[in-house]
C-alpha positions in Angstrom: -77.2 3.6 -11.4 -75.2 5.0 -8.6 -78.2 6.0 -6.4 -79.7 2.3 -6.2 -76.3 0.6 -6.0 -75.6 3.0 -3.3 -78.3 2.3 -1.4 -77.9 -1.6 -1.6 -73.8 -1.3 -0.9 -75.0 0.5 2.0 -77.4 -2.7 3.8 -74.1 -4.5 3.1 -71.0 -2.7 4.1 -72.6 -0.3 6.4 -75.0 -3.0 8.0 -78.1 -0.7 7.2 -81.1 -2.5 6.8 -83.1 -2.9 3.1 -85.8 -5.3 2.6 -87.1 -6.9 -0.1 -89.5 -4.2 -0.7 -86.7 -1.5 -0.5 -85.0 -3.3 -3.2 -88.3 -3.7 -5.2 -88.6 0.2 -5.1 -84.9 1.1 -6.1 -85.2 -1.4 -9.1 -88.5 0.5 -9.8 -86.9 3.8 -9.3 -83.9 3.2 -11.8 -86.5 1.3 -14.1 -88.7 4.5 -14.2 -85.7 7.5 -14.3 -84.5 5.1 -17.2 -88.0 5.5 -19.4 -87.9 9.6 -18.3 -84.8 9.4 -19.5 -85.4 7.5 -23.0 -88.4 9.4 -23.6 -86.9 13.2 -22.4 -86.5 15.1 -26.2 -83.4 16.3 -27.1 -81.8 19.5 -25.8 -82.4 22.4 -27.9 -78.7 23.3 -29.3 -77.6 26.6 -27.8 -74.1 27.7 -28.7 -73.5 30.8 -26.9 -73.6 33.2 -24.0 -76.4 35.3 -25.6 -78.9 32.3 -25.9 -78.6 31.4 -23.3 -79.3 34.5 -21.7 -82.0 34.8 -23.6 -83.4 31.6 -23.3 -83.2 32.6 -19.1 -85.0 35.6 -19.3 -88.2 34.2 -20.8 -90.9 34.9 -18.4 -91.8 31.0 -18.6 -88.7 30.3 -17.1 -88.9 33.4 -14.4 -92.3 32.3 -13.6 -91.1 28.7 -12.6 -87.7 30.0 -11.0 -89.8 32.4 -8.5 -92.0 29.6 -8.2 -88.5 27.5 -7.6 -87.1 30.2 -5.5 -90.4 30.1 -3.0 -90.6 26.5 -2.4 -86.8 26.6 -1.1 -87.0 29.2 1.0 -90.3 27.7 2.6 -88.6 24.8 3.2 -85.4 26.5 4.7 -86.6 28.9 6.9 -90.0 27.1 8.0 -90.7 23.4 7.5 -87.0 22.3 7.5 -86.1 24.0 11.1 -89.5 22.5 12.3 -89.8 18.7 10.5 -86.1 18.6 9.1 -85.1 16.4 11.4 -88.0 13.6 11.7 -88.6 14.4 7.5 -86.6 12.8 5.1 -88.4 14.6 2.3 -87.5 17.8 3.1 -83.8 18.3 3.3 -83.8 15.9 0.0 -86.5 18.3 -1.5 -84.2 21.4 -0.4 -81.3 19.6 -2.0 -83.0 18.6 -5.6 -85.2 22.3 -6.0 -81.9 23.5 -5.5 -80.2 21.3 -8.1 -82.1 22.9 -11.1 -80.3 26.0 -10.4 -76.9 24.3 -10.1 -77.5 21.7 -13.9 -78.6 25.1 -15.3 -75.5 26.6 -14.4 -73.1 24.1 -15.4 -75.2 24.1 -18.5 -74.6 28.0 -19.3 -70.7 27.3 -18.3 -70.3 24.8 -20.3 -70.5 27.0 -23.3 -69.1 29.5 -21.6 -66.2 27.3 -21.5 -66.3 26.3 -25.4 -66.2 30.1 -26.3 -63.8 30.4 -24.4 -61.5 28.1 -26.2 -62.8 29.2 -29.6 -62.0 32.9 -28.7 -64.9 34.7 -27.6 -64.8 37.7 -24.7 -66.7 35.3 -22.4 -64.9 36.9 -19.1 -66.6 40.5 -19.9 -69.9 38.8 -20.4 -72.0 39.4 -16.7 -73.6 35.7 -17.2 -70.8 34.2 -16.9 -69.9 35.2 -13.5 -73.7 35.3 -12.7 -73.5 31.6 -13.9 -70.7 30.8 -11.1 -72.2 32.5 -8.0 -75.3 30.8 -8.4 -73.3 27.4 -9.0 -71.6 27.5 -5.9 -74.3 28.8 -4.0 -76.3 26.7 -5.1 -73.6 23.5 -4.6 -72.8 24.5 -1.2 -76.6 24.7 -0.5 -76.9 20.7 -1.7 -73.8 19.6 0.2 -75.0 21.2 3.7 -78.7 19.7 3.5 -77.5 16.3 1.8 -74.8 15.6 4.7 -77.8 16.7 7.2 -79.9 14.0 5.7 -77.2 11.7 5.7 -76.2 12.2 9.1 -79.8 11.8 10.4 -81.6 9.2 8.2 -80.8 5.6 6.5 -78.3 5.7 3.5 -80.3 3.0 2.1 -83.3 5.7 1.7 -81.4 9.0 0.9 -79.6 8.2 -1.9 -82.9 6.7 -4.0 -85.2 8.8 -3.0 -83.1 12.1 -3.9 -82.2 10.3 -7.2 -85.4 9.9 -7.7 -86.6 14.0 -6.8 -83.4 15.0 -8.4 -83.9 13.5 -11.4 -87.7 14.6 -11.9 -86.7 18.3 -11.2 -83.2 18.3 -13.5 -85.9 17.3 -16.4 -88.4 19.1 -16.0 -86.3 22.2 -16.0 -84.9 21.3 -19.3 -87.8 21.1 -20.8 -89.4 24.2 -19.2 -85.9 26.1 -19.9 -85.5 25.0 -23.9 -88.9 24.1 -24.7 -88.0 20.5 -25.3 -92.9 19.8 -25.3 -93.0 21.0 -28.5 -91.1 18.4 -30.0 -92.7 16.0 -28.2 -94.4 13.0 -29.6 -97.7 11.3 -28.2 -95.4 7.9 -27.5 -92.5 10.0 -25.4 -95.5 12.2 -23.7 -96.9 8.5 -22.5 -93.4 6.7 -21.9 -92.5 10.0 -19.5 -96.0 10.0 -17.8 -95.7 5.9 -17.1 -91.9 6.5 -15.9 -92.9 9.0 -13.3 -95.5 7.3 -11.8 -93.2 3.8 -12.0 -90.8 6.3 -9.8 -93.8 7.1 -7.5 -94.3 3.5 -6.9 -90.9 2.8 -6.4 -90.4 5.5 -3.9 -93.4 4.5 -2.0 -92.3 0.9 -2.2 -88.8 2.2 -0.4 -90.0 4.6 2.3 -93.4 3.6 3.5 -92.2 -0.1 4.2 -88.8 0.5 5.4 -89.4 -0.4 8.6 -90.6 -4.1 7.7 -88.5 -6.8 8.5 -89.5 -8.7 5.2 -86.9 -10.9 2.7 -86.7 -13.9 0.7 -86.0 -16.1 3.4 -89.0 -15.1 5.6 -91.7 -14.0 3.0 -93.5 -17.3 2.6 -94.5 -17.0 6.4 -95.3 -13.6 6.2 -97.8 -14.3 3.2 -99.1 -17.5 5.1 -99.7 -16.1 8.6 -101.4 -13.5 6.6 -99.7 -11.1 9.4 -97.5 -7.5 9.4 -94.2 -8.3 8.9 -92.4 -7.5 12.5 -91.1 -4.2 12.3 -87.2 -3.1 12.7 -86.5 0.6 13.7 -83.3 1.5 11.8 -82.6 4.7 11.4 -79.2 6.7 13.1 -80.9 8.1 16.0 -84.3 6.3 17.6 -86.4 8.1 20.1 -87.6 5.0 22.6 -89.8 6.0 25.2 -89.5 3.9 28.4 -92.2 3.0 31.2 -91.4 0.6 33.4 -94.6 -0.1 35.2 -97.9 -0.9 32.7 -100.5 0.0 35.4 -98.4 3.3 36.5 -101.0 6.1 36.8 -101.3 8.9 33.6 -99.4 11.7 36.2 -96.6 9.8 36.2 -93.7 11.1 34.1 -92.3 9.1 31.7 -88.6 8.8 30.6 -87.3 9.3 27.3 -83.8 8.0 26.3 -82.0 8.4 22.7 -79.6 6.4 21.6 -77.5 7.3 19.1 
C-alpha cells in the first residue's frame, strides 16, 4: 500500500499533480501486485547457510543473475548517463534489477541470523559475509538512483511505478531462486499472468497520461467536446523553449530557458 498512498499524499501535501487517470492506474497497480501476491506459491523452507548456498549456485539461478548483472551495468554505464535524466524507467529499472540482489540477501541473513542464535559457526561461514557486501552494495546502489529519480521526476510517478518493477522482479527471483513453478497450480499460473498485465495497465494508465489535466470535476466536458484533455507539464525541471517572433526566419537562434 505504501507506494500508491505515497504517490496520492504527494498531489496533496507536495502540490504535485495526479489525475484521475493517475489514480486509476495506482488502484490498478496495487489491485494487480495484490493477485501476484495471492497467487505467488509459498517459499521453499530453507533452514541453513548450506541451502542456501546451494540453492545460489544452481546454474538456473547463475544464468539469470549474469543475465541480472548485464542489464544493470547496461543501464549504468550506457543508457542511464545518456536518457537518465529525461527517462523515468531507467533509474527505477536500475533501482528494482538491483533489488533482487538485495531481498536475496536479506533472505540468506535472515537465517544466518537464526543460526546464529541457535548456535551455529555462521561467522566462519564465507556466505555470510558474501551475503552483506552484496546487501549494502546493492542498498547503496538503490538509494543513489532512487534519490536521482526523485530529484528529477514527479513523486506521484516514482513511487508506483518502482512498486510496481520492484515487485515483478522480487517475485520472479523467488521463484526462479527456490523453484516455487513446480508447485504451481493452473488457477495461481492464471491469477499471476492476469495480475501482471492488470500492473501493465495500471502503469500505462499512470505514466502515459500524466500530463493530462483530467478529474472528476472536468471529465464530463472532456468526454462531451470529444477533445484532448489540456495538458499540464509537471515535472521538477521543464525545458521551455522560447521564440518570440512567429514569422522569425529558421537562422534565427532560439532561446532556451529552464526553470527549476
Amino acid at each position: 500500500f505504501s507506494a500508491p498512498c505515497s504517490a496520492i499524499l504527494s498531489s496533496y501535501l507536495l502540490g504535485e499533480r495526479l489525475n484521475l487517470l493517475g489514480k486509476l492506474g495506482c488502484m490498478l497497480s496495487l489491485v494487480g501486485s495484490t493477485v501476484m501476491v495471492i497467487h505467488a506459491p509459498e517459499d521453499e523452507e530453507v533452514t541453513t547457510l548450506d541451502e542456501m548456498s546451494s540453492k545460489l549456485k544452481e546454474p538456473g539461478f547463475l544464468a539469470y543473475a549474469a543475465i541480472l548483472l548485464a542489464v544493470c551495468f547496461l543501464l549504468i554505464f550506457y543508457l542511464a548517463p545518456r536518457y537518465g535524466q529525461s527517462n523515468i524507467l531507467i533509474y527505477l529499472t536500475i533501482c528494482s534489477v538491483i533489488g533482487a540482489f538485495s531481498v536475496s540477501s536479506v533472505k540468506g541473513l535472515g537465517i544466518a541470523i537464526k543460526g546464529f542464535f541457535a548456535g551455529q559457526p555462521v561467522l566462519q561461514h564465507p556466505l555470510t559475509w558474501i551475503l552483506v557486501i552484496t546487501l549494502v552494495a546493492s542498498i547503496t546502489t538503490q538509494i543513489n538512483y532512487l534519490n536521482k529519480s526523485l530529484d528529477i521526476f514527479n513523486t506521484s510517478l516514482v513511487f508506483p511505478i518502482y512498486y510496481v518493477l520492484f515487485t515483478t522482479i522480487v517475485i520472479t527471483t523467488s521463484i526462479i531462486l527456490f523453484k516455487e513453478w513446480v508447485t504451481m497450480t493452473v488457477v495461481d499460473i492464471i491469477g499471476t499472468v492476469c495480475g501482471f498485465l492488470t500492473i501493465i495497465l495500471g502503469v500505462f494508465l499512470l505514466h502515459a497520461f500524466k500530463d493530462m489535466d483530467v478529474s472528476l470535476g472536468n471529465l464530463p466536458e472532456v468526454l462531451q467536446s470529444g477533445q484532448q484533455a489540456p495538458v499540464t507539464r509537471d515535472d521538477k525541471n521543464i525545458l521551455i523553449e522560447v521564440d518570440n517572433s512567429s514569422i522569425a526566419p529558421e537562422d534565427k537562434p532560439k532561446v532556451f530557458m529552464i526553470y527549476t
